[in-house]
N, C-alpha and C positions, 0 to 999 in steps of 0.2 A: 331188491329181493326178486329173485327167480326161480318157478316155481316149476318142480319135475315130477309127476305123480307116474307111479306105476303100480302092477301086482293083479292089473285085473286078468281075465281069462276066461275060459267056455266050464260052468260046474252044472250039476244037477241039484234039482232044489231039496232042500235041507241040509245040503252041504253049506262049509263056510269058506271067506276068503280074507284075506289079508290086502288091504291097500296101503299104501304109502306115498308121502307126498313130501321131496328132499327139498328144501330151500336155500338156494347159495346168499350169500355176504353173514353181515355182522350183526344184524339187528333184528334177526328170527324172534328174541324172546318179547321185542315190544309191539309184535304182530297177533290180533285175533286171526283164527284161523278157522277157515270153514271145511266142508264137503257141500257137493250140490249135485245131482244127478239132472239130464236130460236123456229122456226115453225117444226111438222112434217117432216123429211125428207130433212130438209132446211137448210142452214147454221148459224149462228147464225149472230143476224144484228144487225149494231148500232140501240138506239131508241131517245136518249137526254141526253144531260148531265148538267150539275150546276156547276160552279166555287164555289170554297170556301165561297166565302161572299156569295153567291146567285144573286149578280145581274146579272151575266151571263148565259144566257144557249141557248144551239145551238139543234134543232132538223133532223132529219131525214124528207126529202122533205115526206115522206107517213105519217106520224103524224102532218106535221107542222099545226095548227090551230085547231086539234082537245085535241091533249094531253098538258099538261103543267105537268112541271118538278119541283117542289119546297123543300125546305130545312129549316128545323126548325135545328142550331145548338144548342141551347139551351137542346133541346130534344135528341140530337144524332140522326136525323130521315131526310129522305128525302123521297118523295112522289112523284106519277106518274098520277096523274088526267087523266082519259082518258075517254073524250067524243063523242057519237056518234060512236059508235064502229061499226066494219063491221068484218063480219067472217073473212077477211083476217089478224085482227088483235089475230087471233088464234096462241097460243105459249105459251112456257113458258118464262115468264120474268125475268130476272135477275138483281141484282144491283150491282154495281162495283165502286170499291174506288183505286185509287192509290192518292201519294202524289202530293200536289200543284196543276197539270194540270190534262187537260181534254180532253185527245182526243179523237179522234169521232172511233177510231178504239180498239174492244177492247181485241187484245193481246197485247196492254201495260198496262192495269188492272192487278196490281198482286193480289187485294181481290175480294171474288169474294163470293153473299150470294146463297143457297142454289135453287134458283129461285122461281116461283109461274104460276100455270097454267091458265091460260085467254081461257078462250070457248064463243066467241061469235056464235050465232046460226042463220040462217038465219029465 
């Protein structure tokens, strides 16, 4: 699996954005599937992730209620809905796939898509 995220870009804060993260081959539905953000200067931090079927997903306490995590397997595609943004959600974001599970930590992720830059502005 090969992992292509895109959709970020330059917003003002309380705006929202759309990310997306395409994955090529055949076996997208038996991958957990993450987000992870690293900020300037910062280390890289969990952001949510999605269980295989999608009914699952668990956020990071500074996202929870703003961002939602979802997953089209049909498409090969998982998605990072992010509303209400605040300059502190300045990063670039990443998607990340290992099989079956999903943990919130992610150097157990061995895929990992090229990331996408998020500039919220104050």
């Amino acid at each position: 699996v090969q992992l292509q995220a895109s959709g970020g870009g330059l917003v003002q804060a309380g705006d929202s954005l759309r990310l997306s993260c395409t994955a090529s081959g055949r076996t997208f539905s038996t991958y957990g599937m993450g987000w992870f953000r690293q900020a300037p200067g910062k280390e890289r931090e969990f952001v949510a992730v999605i269980t295989r079927s999608g009914v699952n997903t668990t956020y990071a306490d500074s996202v929870q209620g703003r961002f939602t995590i979802s997953r089209d397997n049909a498409k090969n595609e998982v998605y990072l809905q992010m509303n209400s943004l605040k300059p502190e959600d300045t990063a670039v974001y990443y998607c990340a796939a290992r099989p079956y599970t999903v943990p919130t930590i992610g150097g157990k992720y061995n895929l990992w898509g090229q990331g996408t830059l998020v500039t919220v502005s104050s």
